[in-house]
N, C-alpha and C positions, 0 to 999 in steps of 0.2 A: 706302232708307237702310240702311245695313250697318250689323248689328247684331251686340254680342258680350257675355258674360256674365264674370262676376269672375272665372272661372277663363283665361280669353282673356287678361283683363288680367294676369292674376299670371304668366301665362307672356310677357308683352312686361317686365314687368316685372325677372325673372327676366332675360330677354335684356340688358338695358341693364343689369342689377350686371354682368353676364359680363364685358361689354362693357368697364366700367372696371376690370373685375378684370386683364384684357387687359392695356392700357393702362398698367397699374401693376408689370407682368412682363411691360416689354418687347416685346409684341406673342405670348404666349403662348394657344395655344390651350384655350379653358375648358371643364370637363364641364358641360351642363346638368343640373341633376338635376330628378323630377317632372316634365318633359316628357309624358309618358305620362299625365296628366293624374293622376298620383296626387300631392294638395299636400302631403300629409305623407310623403314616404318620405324613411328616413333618409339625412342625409348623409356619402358617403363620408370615408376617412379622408385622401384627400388628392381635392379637384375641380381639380386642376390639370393639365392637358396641355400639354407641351410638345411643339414641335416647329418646323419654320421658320427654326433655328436655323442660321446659316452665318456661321461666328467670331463670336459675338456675347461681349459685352464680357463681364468677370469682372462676376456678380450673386450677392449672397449677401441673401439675405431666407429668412424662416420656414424655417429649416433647408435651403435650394436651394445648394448651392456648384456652378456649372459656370464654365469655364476655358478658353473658347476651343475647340470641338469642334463637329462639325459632324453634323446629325440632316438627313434627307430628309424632306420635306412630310410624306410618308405614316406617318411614322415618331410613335411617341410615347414623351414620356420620363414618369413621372410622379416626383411628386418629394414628400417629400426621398429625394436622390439625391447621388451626387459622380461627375462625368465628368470624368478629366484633360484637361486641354492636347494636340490633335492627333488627337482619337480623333473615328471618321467612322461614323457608324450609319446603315444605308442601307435600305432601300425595306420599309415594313413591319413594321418590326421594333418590338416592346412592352421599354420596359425599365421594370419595375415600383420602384414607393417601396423605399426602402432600400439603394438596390443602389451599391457602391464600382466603378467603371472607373478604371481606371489610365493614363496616357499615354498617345498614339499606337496606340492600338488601332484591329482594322475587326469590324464587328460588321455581318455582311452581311445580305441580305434574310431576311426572314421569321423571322426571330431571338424569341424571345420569355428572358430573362432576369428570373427571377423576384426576389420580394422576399426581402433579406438574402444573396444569391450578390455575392462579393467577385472583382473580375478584376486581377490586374497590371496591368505595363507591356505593350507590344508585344506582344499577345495577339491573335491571327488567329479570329474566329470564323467559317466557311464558312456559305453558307444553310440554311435552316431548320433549327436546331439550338433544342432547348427546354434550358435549363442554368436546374435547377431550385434552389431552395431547399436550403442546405446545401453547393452544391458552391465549392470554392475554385482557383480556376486563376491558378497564379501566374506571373512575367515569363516571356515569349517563349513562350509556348503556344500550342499550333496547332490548333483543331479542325476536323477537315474536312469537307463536306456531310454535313446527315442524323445526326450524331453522337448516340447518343440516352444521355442520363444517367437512371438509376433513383435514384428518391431512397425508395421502401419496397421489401424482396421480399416479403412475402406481399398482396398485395392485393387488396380487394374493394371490390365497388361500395359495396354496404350498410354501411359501418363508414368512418368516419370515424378517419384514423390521421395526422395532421399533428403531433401529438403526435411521431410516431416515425422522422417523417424522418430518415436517416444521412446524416450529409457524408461527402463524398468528394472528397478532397485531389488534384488535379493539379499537380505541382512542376515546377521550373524548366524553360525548355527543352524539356519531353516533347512527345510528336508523335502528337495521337491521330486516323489517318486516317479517311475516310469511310465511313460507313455502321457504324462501332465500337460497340457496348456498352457502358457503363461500372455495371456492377450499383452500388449504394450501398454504402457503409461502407468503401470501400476506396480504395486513395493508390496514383498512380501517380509511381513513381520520377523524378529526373530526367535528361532527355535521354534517357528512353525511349521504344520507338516503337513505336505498336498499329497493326499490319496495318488495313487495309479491311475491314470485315466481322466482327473479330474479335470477343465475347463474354467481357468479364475481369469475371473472380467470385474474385479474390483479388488481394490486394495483387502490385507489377509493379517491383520492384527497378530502382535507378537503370540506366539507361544497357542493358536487355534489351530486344531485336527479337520482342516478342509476336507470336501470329496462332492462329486457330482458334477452334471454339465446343466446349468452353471454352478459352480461350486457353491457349496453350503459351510455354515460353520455347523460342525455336529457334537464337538466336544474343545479339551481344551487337555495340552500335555506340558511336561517338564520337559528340559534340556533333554533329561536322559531317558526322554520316550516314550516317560510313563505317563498313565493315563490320569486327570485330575480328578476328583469327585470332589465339588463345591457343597460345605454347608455353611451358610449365613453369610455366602461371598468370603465364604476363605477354606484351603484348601491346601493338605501338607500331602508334601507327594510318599507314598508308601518307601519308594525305594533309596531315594536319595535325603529326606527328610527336606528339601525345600518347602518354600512357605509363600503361599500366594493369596491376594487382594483382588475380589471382579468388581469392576469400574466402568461404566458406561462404555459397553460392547467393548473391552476386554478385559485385560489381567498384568498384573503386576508381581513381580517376585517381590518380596518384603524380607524375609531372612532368608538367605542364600546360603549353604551350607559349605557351597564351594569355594565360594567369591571370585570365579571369574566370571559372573553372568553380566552382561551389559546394563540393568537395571540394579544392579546390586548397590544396594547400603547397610549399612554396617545396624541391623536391628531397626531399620526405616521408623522408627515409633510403636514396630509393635511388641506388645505387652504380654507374657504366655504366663500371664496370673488367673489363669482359669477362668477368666472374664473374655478374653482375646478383643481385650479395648483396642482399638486404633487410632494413635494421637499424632498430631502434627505431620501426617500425612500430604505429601505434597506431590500431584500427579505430572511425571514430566513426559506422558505420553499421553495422546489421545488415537483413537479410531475414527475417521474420521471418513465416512461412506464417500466416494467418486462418484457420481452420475456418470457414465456410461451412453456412451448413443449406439449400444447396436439391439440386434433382435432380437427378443424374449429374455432378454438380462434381466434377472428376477435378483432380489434383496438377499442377500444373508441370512439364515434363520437361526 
């Protein structure tokens, strides 16, 4: 005769709430807690995993808003969370409670996105990338394998410092390639673009072609990648015809061909009477260097 003791039972018992916990969110995957045979450990602050998910309907229950977005088996979401409409999280990847995704995003393998990290719209994240607590990456942002975000600089095991996380702001458009650095407390420009490899320990002015450890400014690009060549601090891009101003350590679009670029105005003052006068110019950005306290953090050149 099979025989089993109250603790056997509490755990079938345990299984069958799961179960319709399940059932009541759509066929969502549930955390068992006490499993391990401990009956009192405490309960997290969300037991709900999702995942499984491929267009499932708009559900909004206990703070859950998801939108039609699509999560692989392997994948979990936990929630409260908000995933737009068309974003595809694939193989592996943890996105922890609190986290905002923005529309049509990919959020590739092995991804882990911590709690309170805010993503735009159309936002590329490559595999195994950790984008911890504090960082904010807004529309059309690209980050490429391996990308690794610091969210303290001095760290140790023994000390406990979540207290002192620094965000660090990725703006519109920017392009932060594989295997990049992003140290904490620092914002990277829009439609700027960080080499492979590179190491940024200070803020990264819109529209500058970072690379090196620690990163340099080496050039300066359009939205669409192309490469600027400045004469007399102005600069038309070959490919797209945008039109640029260089202004104490950076750069400004002035005629936008597009007009969806963030700095865009409507002919900003400039003049294309074969003179390239520029009038009533008015600068609503500056660059503005961080001091830094870590080791060998050399300036911009």
């Amino acid at each position: 005769i099979p025989r089993s003791d109250g603790i056997n039972g509490i755990k079938v018992l345990r299984v069958l709430n799961a179960c319709q916990k399940s059932l009541e969110h759509h066929g969502a995957l549930m955390r068992l807690n006490g499993y391990n045979n401990s009956l009192f450990s405490p309960e997290p602050k969300s037991n709900i995993l999702l995942s499984r998910h491929s267009t499932i309907p708009t559900v909004e229950r206990s703070g859950v808003k998801f939108d039609n977005f699509f999560a692989h088996e392997t994948a979990i979401v936990g929630v409260p969370c908000e995933i737009g409409t068309g974003t595809n999280i694939w193989h592996f990847s943890l996105i922890m409670p609190r986290v905002q995704i923005g529309d049509n995003c990919n959020i590739g393998q092995n991804v882990i996105v911590a709690s309170g990290v805010k993503i735009g719209n159309n936002v590329k994240i490559q595999n195994n990338v950790s984008v911890h607590s504090g960082v904010i990456l807004e529309d059309d942002v690209f980050c490429g394998t391996s990308v690794v975000f610091a969210n303290i600089i001095d760290l140790r095991s023994h000390t406990r410092k979540r207290h002192e996380f620094e965000s660090t702001r990725v703006r519109k458009g920017a392009t932060v390639a594989a295997n990049a650095t992003i140290v904490c407390g620092n914002t990277i420009g829009s439609y700027a673009f960080i080499e492979a490899g590179a190491v940024v320990t200070k803020d990264v002015p819109s529209h500058a072609l970072v690379l090196g450890n620690p990163a340099r400014i080496v050039g300066w690009v359009c939205e669409c990648r192309n490469h600027l060549d400045f004469k007399n601090d102005i600069a038309t891009c070959d490919n797209c015809d945008n039109q640029f101003i260089r202004h104490e350590g950076g750069i400004r679009c002035i005629g936008c061909k597009c007009g969806n670029h963030p700095n865009f105005q409507n002919n900003a003052g400039f003049h294309d009477d074969g003179d390239k006068r520029i009038s009533n110019y008015k600068e609503d950005h500056k660059y503005h260097e961080k001091e830094r306290k870590l080791p060998q953090a050399a300036d911009f050149v």
